[in-house]
BADO-908493 format. One line per 2 residues: number of its first residue (from 1); their letters; for each residue x, z, y negated of C-alpha. Coordinates in pm, 1 decimal, always signed. Each point is the difference from the previous one (the first is absolute). Layout:
residues N
NUM = A = X:Z:Y ~ ...
***
This chain:
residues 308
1 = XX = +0.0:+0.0:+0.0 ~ +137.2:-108.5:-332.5
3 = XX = +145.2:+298.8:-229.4 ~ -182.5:+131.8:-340.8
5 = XX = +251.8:-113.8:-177.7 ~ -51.9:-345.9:+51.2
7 = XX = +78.1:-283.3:-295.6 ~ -313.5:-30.6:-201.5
9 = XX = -268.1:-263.9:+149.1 ~ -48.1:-332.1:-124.0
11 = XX = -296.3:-155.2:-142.4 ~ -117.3:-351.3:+224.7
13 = XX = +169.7:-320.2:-123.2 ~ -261.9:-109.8:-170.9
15 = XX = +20.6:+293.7:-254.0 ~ -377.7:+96.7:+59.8
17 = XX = -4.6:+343.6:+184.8 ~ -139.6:+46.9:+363.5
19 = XX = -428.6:-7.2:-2.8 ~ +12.5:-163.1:-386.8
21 = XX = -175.5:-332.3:+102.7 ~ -294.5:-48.8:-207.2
23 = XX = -177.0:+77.8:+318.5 ~ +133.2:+338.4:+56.3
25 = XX = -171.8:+298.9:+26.3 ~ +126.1:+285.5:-171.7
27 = XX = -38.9:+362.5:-15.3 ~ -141.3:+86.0:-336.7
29 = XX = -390.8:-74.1:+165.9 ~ -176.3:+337.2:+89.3
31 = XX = +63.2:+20.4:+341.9 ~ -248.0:+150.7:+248.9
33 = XX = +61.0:+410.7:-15.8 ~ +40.3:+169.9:+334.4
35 = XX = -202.9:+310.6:+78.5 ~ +218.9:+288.1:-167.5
37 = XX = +204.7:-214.7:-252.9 ~ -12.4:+74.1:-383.7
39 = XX = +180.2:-321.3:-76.8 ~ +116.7:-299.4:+159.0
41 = XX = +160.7:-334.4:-50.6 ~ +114.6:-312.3:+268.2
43 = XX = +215.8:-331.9:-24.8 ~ -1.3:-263.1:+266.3
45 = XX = +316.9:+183.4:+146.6 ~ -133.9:+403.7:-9.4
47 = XX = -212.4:+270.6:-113.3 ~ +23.4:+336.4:-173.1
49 = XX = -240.0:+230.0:-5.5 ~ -54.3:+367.0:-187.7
51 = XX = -127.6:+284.1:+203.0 ~ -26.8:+372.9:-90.7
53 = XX = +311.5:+22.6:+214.3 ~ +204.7:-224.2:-84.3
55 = XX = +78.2:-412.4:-57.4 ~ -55.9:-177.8:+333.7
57 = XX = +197.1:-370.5:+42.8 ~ -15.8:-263.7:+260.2
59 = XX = +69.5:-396.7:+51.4 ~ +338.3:-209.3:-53.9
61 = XX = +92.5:-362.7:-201.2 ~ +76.4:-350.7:+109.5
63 = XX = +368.7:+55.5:-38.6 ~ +183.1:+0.6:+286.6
65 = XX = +357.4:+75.0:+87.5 ~ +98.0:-13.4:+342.1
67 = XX = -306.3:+117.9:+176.0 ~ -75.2:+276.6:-228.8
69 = XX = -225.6:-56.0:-282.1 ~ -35.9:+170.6:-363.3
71 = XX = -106.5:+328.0:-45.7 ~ +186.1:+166.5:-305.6
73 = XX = -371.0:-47.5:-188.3 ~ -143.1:+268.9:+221.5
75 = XX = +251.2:+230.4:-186.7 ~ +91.3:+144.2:+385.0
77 = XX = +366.1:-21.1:-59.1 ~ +58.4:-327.3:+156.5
79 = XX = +61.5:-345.7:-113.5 ~ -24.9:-177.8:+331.5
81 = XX = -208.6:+96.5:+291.4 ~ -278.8:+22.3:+205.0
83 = XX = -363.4:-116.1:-190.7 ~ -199.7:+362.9:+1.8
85 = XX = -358.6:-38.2:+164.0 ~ -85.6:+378.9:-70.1
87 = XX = -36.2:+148.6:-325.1 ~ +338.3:+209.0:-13.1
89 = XX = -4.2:+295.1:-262.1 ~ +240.1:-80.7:-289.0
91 = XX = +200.7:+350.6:-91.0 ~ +177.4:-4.7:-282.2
93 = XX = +129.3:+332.7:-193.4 ~ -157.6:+24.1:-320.0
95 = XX = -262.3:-286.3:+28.7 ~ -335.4:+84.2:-61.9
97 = XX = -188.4:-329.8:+28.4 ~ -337.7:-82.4:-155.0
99 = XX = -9.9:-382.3:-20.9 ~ +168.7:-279.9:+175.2
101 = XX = +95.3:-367.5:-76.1 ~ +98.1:-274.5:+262.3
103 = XX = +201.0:-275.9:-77.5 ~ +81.9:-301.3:+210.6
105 = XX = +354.0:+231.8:+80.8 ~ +27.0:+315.3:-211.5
107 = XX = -279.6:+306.1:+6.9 ~ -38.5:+227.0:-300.7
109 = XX = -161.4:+343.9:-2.4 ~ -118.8:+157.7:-295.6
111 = XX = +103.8:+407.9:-17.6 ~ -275.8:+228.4:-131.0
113 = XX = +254.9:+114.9:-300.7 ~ -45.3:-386.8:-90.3
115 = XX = +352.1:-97.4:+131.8 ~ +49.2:-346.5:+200.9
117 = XX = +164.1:-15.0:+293.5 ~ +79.8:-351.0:+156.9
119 = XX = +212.5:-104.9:+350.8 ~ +7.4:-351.0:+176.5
121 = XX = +196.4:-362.0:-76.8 ~ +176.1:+29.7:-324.6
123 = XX = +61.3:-365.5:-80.9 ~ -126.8:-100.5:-338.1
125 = XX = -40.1:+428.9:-89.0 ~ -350.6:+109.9:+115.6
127 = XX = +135.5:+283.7:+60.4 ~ +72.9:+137.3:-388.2
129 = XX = +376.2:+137.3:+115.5 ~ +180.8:-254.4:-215.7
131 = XX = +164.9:-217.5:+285.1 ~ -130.5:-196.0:+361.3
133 = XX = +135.6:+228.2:+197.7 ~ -277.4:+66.4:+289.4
135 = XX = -120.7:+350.9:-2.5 ~ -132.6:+134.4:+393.6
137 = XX = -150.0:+333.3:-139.8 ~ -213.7:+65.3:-313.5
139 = XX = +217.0:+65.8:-296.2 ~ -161.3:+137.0:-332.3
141 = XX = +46.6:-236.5:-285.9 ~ +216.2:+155.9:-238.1
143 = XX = +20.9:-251.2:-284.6 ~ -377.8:+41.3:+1.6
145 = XX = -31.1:+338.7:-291.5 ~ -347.8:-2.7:-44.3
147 = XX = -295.1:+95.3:+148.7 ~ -212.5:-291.5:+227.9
149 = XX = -372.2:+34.0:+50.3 ~ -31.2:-325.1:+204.1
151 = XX = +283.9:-245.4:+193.4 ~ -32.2:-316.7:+166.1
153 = XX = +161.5:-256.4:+201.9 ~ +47.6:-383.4:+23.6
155 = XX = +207.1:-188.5:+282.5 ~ +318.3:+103.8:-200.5
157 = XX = -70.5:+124.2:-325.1 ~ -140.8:+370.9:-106.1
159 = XX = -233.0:+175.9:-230.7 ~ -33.2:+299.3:-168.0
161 = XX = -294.8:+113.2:-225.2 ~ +110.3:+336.5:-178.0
163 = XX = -207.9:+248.4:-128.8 ~ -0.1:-104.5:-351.0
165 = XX = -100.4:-336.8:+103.4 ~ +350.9:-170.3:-48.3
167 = XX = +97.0:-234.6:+332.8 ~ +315.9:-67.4:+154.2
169 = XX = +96.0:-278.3:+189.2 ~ +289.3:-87.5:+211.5
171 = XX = +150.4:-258.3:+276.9 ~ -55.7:-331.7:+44.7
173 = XX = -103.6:-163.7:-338.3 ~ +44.2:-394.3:+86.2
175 = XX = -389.5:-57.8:-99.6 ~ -60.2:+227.7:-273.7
177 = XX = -146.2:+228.3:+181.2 ~ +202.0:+338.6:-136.5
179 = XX = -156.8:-108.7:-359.7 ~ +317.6:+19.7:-158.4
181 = XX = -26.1:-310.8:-146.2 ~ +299.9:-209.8:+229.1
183 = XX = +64.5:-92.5:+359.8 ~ +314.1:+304.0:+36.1
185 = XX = -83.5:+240.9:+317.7 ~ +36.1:+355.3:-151.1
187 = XX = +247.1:+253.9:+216.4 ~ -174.8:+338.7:-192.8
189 = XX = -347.7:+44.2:-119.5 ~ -22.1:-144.7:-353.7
191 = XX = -298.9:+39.5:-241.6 ~ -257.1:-289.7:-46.0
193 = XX = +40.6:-3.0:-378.0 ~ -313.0:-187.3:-48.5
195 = XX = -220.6:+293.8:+150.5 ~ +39.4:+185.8:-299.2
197 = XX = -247.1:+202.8:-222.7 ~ -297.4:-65.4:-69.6
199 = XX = -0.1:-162.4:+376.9 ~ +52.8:+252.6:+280.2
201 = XX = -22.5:-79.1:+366.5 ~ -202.1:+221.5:+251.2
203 = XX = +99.1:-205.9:+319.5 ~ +199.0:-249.5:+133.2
205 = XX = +1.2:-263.5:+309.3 ~ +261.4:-258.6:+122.4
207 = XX = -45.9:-287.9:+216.8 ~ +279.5:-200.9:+123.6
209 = XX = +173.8:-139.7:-355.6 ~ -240.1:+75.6:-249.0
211 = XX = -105.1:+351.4:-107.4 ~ -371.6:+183.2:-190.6
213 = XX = -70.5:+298.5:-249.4 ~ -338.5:+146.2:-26.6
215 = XX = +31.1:+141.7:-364.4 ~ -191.8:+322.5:-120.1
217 = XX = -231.5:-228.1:-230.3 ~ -121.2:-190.0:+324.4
219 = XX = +209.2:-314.3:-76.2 ~ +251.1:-154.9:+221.1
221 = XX = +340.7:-144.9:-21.2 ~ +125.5:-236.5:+203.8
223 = XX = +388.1:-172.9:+84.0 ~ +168.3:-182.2:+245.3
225 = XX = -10.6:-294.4:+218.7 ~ -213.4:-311.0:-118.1
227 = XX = -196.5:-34.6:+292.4 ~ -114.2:+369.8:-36.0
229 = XX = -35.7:-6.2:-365.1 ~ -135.1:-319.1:-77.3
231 = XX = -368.3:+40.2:-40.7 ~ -88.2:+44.8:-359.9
233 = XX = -262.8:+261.5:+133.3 ~ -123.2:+158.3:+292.4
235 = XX = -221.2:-133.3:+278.8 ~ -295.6:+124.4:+117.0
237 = XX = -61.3:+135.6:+376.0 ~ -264.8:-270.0:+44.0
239 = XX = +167.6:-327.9:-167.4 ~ +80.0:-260.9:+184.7
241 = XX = +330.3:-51.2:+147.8 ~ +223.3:-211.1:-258.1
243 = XX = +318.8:-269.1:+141.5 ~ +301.5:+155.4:-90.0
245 = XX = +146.6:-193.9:-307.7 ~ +309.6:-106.8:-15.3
247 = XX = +143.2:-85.1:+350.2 ~ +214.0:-288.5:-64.0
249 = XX = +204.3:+176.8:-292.2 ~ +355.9:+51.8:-9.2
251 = XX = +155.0:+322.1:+41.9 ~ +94.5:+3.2:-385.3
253 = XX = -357.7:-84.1:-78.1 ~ -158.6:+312.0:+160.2
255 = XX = +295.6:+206.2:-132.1 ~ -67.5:-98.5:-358.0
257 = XX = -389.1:+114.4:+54.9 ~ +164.0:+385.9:+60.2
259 = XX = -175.3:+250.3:-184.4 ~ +285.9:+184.2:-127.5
261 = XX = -135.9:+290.5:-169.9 ~ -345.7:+153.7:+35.5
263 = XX = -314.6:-163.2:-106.7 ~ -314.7:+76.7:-13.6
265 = XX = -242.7:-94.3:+305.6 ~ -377.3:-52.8:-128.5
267 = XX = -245.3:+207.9:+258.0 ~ -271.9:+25.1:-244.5
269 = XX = -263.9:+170.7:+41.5 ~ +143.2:+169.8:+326.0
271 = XX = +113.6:+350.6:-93.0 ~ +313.4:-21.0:+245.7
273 = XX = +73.2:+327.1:+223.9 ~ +238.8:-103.7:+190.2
275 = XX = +281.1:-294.1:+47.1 ~ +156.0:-149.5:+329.1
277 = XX = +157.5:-308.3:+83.9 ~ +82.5:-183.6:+349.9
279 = XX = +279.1:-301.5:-40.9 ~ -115.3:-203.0:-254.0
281 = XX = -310.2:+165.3:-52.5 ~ -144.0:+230.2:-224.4
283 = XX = -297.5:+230.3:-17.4 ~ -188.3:+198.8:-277.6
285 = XX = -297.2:+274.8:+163.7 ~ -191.8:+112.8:-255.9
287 = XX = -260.4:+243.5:+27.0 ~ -270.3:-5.7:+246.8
289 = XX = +228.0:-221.6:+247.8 ~ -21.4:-307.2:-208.2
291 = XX = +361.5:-192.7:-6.8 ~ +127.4:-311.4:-163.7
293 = XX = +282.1:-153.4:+183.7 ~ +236.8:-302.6:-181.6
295 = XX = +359.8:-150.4:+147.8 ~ +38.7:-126.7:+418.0
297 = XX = -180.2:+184.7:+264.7 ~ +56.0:-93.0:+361.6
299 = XX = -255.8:+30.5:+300.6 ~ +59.6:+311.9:+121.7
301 = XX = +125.8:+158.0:-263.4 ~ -167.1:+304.3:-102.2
303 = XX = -235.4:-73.7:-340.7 ~ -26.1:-350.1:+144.3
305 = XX = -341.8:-126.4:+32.4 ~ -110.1:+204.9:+327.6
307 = XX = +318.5:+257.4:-20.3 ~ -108.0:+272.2:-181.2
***
């Protein structure tokens, strides 16, 4: 079995993280919560779920290195392994977990004195240390000196809503989708300077490259990958399905339709409650169970016509 101390994973050759087609599904859905579990959140490669006792972990990755697969997400204390079928308690000195967010390859756990902690593939910084190293077992974020209310994940990029409303956002940036206004990844948590008083986010959700805020004043803000962003509003549960436009673009074509920095989604008149997104996808429940959903959703994906 390979050592901890192994050189720092490398992203695919084609620069787009593992589970980051516009088809992927990623973990910032609700998933379903087991009997017992105060929180929970799942990727296509594993699972975390809160329990009065304790943070409970299972599943693996596509990477594979003779035989043994990937496993440091699972925050175990292994980078290669066996996949884990059970839900294996997670102990960690000094963690206190409330919340959980799965990316494609990293896991972050939200501490109930607002503190992040974050362990899994390092490439591109997901993981808020300031490097790529990977990271086996959950290390608290120290670069991150404020207090978070909210955190979410995207197939290699991170969120974090404080309790002021400010967001952070770090990792993989190629789309947009940290809101910084370029394509750099970010090592550390950095401030979105355009969340900034009067505007204060509540709530955050990332799908695979693009990345939502659910502001205090019901709006929402929206950056990231053109497919994902490129509805001027939101669609309706009940619409008809619409062809995805452009297909036959270029590479540079889609890059130049990157939203960059946050903009405003129009939902009206949905009072929006809550924010998730799946891929490409994006969905806005207001109250009563109503949702608008804009960007690419796939059959099968949950918020998809027949997935909720």
């Amino acid at each position: 079995m390979a050592s901890l101390s192994i050189a720092p994973l490398k992203p695919p050759p084609e620069g787009e993280p593992l589970g980051c087609s516009p088809s992927s599904t990623m973990d910032t859905l609700r998933p379903p919560k087991p009997a017992g579990a105060t929180a929970c959140a799942a990727s296509a490669h594993h699972a975390i779920r809160i329990a009065p006792d304790g943070v409970l972990v299972s599943g693996s990755s596509a990477l594979h290195e003779e035989g043994e697969v990937f496993v440091a997400h699972l925050g175990l204390g292994e980078v290669w392994g066996a996949p884990v079928a059970s839900p294996t308690p997670l102990n960690v000195p000094g963690l206190r977990a409330t919340a959980a967010a799965a990316g494609s390859l990293h896991s972050l756990l939200l501490d109930r004195d607002g503190a992040v902690w974050s362990c899994g593939a390092g490439w591109e910084g997901p993981l808020g240390h300031g490097d790529e190293a990977t990271v086996p077992v959950p290390r608290r974020i120290s670069s991150l000196a404020v207090a978070v209310q909210s955190i979410a994940a995207g197939a290699a990029h991170s969120l974090a809503v404080c309790s002021g409303g400010q967001v952070h956002a770090w990792g993989w940036g190629r789309h947009g989708q940290l809101g910084h206004g370029g394509r750099s990844s970010v090592l550390s948590p950095r401030r979105v300077e355009a969340v900034s008083p009067p505007t204060r986010a509540i709530q955050a959700a990332a799908g695979c490259a693009h990345s939502l805020l659910l502001c205090s004043d019901g709006s929402v803000l929206q950056c990231g990958r053109a497919a994902a962003c490129a509805a001027a509003g939101a669609k309706q549960d009940d619409d008809d399905d619409e062809e995805d436009e452009g297909e036959d673009e270029g590479e540079d074509e889609r890059l130049a339709r990157d939203v960059l920095t946050p903009r405003r989604v129009e939902v009206a008149p949905l009072r929006v409650v809550r924010l998730s997104a799946s891929g490409d996808g994006s969905s806005a429940e207001g109250e009563g169970g109503r949702c608008f959903r804009w960007g690419v959703w796939r059959e099968g994906e949950a918020g998809a016509r027949g997935g909720r």
